[in-house]
C-alpha positions as CSV (number, residue, x, y, z in Angstrom):
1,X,11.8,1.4,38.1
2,X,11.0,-0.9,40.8
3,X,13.0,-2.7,42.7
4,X,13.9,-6.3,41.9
5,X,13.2,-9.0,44.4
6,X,14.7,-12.5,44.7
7,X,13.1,-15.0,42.6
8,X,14.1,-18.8,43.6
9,X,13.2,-20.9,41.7
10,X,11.0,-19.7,39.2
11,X,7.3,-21.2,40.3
12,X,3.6,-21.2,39.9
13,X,0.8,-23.2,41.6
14,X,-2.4,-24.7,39.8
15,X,-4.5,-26.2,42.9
16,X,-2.2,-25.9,45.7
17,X,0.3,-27.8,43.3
18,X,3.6,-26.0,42.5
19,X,5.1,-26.0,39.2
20,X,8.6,-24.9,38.3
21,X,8.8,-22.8,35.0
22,X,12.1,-22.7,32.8
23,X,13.6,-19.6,32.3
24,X,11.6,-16.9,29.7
25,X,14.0,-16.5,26.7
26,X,15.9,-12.8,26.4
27,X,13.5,-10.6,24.8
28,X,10.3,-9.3,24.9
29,X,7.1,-11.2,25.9
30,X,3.9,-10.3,25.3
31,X,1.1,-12.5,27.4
32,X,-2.5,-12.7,27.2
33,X,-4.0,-12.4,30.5
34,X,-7.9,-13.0,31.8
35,X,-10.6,-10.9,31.2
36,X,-12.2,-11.5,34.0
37,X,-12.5,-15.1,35.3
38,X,-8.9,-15.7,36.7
39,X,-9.5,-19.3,35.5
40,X,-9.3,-18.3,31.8
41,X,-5.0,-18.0,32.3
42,X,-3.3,-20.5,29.9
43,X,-0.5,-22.4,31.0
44,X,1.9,-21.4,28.8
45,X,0.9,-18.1,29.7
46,X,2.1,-19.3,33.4
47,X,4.8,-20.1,32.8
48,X,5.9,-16.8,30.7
49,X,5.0,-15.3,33.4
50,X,6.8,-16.9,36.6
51,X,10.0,-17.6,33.8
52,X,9.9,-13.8,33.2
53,X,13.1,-11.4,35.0
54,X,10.3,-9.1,35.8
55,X,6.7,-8.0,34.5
56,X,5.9,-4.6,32.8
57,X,2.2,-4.6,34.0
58,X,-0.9,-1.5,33.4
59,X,-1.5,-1.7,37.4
60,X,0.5,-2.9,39.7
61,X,-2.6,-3.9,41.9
62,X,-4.6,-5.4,39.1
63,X,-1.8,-7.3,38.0
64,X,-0.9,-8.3,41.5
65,X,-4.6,-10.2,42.2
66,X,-3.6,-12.5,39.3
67,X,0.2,-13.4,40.5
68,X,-1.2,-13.9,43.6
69,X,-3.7,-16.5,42.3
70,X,-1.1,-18.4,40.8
71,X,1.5,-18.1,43.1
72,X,4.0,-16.1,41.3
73,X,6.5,-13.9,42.8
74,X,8.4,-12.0,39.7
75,X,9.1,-8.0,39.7
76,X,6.3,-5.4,38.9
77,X,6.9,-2.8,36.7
78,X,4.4,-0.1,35.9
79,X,4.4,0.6,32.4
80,X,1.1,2.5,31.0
81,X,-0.4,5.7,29.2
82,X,1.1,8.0,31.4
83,X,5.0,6.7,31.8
84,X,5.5,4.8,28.6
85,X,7.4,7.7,27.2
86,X,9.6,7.9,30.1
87,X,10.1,4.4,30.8
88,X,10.6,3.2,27.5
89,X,14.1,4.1,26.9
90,X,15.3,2.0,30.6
91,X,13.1,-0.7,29.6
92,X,14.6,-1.2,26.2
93,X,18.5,-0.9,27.8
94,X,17.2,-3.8,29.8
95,X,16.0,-5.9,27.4
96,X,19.2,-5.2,25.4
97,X,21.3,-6.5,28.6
98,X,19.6,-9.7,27.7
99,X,16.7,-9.5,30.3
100,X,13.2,-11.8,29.8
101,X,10.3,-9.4,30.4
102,X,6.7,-10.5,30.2
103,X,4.0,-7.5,29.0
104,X,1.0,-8.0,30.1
105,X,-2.4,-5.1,30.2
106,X,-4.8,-5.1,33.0
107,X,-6.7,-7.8,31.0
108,X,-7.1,-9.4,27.7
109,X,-4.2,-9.4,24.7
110,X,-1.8,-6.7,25.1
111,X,-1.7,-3.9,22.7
112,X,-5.3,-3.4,22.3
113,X,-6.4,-0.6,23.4
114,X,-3.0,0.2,25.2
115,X,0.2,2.0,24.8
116,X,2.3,-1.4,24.0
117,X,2.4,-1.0,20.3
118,X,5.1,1.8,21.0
119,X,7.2,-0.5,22.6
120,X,7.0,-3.4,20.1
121,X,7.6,-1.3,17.6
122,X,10.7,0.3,19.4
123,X,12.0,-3.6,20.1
124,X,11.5,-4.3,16.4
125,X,13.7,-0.9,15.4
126,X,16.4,-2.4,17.6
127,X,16.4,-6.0,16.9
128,X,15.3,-7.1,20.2
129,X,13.4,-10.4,19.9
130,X,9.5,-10.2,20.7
131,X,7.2,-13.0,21.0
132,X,3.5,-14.1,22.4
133,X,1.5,-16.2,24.7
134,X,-2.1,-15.6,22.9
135,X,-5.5,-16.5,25.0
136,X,-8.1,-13.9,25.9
137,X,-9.7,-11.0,24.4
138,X,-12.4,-9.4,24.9
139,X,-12.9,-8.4,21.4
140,X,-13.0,-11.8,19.9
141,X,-15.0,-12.9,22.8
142,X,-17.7,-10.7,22.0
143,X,-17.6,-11.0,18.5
144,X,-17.9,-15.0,18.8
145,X,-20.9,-14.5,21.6
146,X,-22.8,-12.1,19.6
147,X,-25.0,-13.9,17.0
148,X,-23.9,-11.6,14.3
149,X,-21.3,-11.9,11.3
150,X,-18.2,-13.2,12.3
151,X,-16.1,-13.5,8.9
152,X,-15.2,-9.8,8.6
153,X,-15.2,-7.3,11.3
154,X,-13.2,-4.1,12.3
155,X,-12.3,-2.7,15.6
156,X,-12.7,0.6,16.4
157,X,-10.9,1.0,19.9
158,X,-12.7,3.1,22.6
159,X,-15.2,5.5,21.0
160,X,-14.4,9.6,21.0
161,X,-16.2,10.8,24.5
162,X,-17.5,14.2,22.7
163,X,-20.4,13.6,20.6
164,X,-19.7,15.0,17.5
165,X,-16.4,13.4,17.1
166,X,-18.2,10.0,17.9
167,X,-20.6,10.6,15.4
168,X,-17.7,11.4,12.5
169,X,-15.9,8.3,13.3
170,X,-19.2,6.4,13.1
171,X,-19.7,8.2,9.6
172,X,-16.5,6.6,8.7
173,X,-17.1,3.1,8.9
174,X,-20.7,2.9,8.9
175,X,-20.3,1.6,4.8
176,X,-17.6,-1.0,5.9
177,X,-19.2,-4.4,4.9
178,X,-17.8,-5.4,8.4
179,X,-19.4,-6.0,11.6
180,X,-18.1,-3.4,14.0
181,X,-16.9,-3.7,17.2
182,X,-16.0,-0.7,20.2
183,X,-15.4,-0.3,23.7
184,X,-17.5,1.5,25.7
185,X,-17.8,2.8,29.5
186,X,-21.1,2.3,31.3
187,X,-21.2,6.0,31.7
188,X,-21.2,6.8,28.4
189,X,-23.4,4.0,27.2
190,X,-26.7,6.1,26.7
191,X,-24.9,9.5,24.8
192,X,-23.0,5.9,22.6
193,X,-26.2,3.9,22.1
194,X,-28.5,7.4,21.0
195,X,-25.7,8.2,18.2
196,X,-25.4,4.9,16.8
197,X,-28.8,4.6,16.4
198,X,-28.8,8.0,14.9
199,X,-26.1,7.1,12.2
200,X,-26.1,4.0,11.7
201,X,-30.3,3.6,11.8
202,X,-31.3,0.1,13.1
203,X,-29.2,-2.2,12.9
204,X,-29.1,-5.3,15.1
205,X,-26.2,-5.0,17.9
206,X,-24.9,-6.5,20.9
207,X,-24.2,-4.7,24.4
208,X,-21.6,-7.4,25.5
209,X,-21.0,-6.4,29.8
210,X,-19.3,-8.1,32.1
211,X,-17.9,-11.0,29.7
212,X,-16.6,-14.4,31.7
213,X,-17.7,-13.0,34.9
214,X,-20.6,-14.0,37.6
215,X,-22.8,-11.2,36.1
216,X,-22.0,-11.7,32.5
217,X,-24.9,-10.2,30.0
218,X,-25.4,-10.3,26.1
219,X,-27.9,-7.6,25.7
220,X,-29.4,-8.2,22.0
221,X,-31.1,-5.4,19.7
222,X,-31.1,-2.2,18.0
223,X,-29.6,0.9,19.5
224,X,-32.8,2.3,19.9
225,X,-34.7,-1.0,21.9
226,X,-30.9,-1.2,23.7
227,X,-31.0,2.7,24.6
228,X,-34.3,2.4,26.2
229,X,-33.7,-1.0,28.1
230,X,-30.6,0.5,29.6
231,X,-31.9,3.8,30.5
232,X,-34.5,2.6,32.4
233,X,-31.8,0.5,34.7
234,X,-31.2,2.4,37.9
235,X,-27.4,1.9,37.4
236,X,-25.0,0.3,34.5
237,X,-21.9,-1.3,35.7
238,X,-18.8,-3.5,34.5
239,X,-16.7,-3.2,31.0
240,X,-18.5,-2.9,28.0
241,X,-18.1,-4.0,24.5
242,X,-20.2,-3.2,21.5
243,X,-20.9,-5.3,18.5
244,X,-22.9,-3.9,15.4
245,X,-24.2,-5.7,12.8
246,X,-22.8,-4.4,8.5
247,X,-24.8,-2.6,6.7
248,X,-27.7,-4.3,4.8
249,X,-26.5,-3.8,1.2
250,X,-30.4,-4.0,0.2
251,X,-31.8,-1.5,2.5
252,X,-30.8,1.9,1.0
253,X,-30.2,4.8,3.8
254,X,-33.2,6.2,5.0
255,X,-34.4,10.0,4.3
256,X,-33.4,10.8,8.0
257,X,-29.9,9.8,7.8
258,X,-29.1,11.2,4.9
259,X,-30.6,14.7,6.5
260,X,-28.7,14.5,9.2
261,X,-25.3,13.1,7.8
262,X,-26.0,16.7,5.3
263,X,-26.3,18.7,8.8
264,X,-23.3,17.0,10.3
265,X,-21.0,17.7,7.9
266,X,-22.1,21.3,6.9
267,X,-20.8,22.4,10.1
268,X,-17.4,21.5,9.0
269,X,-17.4,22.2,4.8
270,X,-18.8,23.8,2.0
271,X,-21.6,22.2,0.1
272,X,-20.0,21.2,-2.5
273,X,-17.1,18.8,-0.2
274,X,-20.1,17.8,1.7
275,X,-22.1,16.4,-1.2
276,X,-18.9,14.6,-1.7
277,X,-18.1,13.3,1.2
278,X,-21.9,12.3,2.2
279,X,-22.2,10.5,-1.4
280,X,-19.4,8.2,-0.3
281,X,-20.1,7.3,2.7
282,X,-23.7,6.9,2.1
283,X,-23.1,5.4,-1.2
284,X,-25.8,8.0,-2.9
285,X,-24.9,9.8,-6.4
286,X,-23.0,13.4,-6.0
287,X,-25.3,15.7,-7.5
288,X,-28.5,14.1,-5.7
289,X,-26.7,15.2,-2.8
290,X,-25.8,18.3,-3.6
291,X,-29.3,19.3,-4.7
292,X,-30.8,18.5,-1.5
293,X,-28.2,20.8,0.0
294,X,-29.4,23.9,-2.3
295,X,-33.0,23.0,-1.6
296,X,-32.0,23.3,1.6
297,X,-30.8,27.3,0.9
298,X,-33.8,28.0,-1.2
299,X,-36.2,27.0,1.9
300,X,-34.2,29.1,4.3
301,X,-35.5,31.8,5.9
C-alpha cells in the first residue's frame, strides 16, 4: 500500500487559481477522468478528487500527469488487473475505518473495461457507501461522433485477440438490433477490421482514434473500404474504438455468410446443433440450414 503523505488543506488549481475542496464523504468514489484532453476534467470531479483520503488509480504515472495538472497532492494507490485480488481485502478494511477514497481508471468512467466492478460489488456486499462523479467516456463519445444509430447500442468490451474466438463473439451479436461498439488496439486493427467484414458483411462503421486529442480521426465506412485505408498507412497509432452500424432488417444475409457462419461452427458441433445455432443467429429456417450442410456431405470428396 503506499504510503500516505500530508495533505493540508485539501486544494486544486484551475488557471493558476487555488481552490479548496471540502472533505470526500466516507465511502467509495468513483470519478470520471479525461480521455485524453486534460481539459475535459469536471469540477466536481476536482474536487472528489483533492477531498479524497487517497486515490486507487490503474497507473500511478498516468494518473499522476493529471493531479499534476490540477495541482492535487492526495495518496496514489495502485489498484489494477494484476493486484485487485490482493489489494482488495486492505482497501475495503480502509474504507470500513471510515476513509474517502476516489477510483479513478487510466481514463474515461471507471469500470469499463477494468477490474473496478469487483470492488463495487464487494462495497455493496458490505454496506460501504459508493457513489459517482460522471463525465467522460470514450464509448459514449464515439457512439455520439459516429453518424450512426444512437438509441440502442451494446458494448462489447475489448474484442478476443485470437481470431476465431473474435469471430464467435461477433456471431453472437451480429442479430442485436443495436449499434455495436468495441475497443480495439491499433495492432490488431487489420486481423479486427477483416473479421468484421467477414461476419458481419458491409455494414457502415466508424474507426473512432485518438478521440479529444490533437490528432483525433473519425474514419467512416465499411470494414472492407476501412481495412484497405488503414492497411495502406505506414503505421496506426493511439486508442481505438469501433462503432458498427445494426443489421438492416431488409437485407437478408448473403450466400457467403451463411457459408462461412456453416464452416465456423462445424468445427465446433454436429450438423444438426449447427443448423440450429446458425438459424438463430442468422434468422434463416432450421431445416434450410441443415440441408445446405448435407449437400455439403454429398459434394465431398
Amino acid at each position: 500500500m503506499a504510503q500516505d503523505i500530508a495533505v493540508s488543506p485539501r486544494r486544486y488549481s484551475l488557471g493558476g487559481v487555488q481552490f479548496t475542496a471540502p472533505k470526500l464523504i466516507p465511502g467509495l468514489m468513483l470519478v470520471a477522468t479525461p480521455i485524453g484532453n486534460l481539459g475535459d476534467m469536471t469540477l466536481r470531479g476536482l474536487e472528489a478528487l483533492a477531498g479524497a483520503d487517497a486515490l486507487l488509480c490503474e497507473d500511478t504515472r498516468v494518473s499522476g500527469k493529471l493531479l499534476e495538472r490540477y495541482g492535487i497532492r492526495v495518496p496514489l494507490i495502485a489498484y489494477h488487473d494484476h493486484n485487485a485480488q490482493k489489494m482488495q481485502g486492505e482497501i475495503i478494511a480502509r474504507l470500513k475505518r471510515g476513509e474517502a477514497l476516489a477510483l479513478i481508471s487510466d481514463a474515461g468512467m471507471p469500470l469499463v473495461s477494468d477490474p473496478g466492478f469487483r470492488l463495487v460489488a464487494a462495497c455493496v456486499s458490505e454496506g460501504i457507501a459508493v457513489s459517482a462523479c460522471p463525465g467522460a467516456s470514450a464509448v459514449t463519445t464515439a457512439l455520439a461522433l459516429s453518424g450512426l444509430a444512437t438509441d440502442r447500442f451494446c458494448f462489447l468490451g475489448f474484442l478476443p485477440h485470437r481470431q476465431g474466438e473474435r469471430q464467435r463473439l461477433l456471431r453472437d451479436w451480429q442479430n442485436l438490433p443495436a449499434t455495436l461498439i468495441a475497443f480495439e488496439s491499433p495492432h490488431r486493427l487489420l486481423d479486427a477490421l477483416a473479421d468484421i467484414a467477414a461476419v458481419l458483411a458491409e455494414r457502415p462503421m466508424v474507426v473512432a482514434r485518438e478521440l479529444t486529442k490533437l490528432h483525433e480521426e473519425l474514419a467512416r465506412g465499411t470494414a472492407t473500404t476501412l481495412h484497405a485505408d488503414f492497411a495502406a498507412r505506414p503505421a496506426v497509432k493511439g486508442e481505438i474504438v469501433l462503432v458498427i452500424a445494426p443489421p438492416d432488417e431488409t437485407d437478408p444475409p448473403t450466400e457467403e455468410l451463411i457459408e462461412q457462419a456453416i464452416t465456423a461452427a462445424l468445427k465446433n458441433a454436429p450438423p444438426a446443433k449447427v443448423a440450429a445455432q446458425v438459424a438463430r443467429e442468422l434468422g434463416l429456417a432450421r431445416d434450410d440450414v441443415y440441408q445446405r450442410i448435407l449437400k455439403r456431405r454429398d459434394h465431398a470428396p
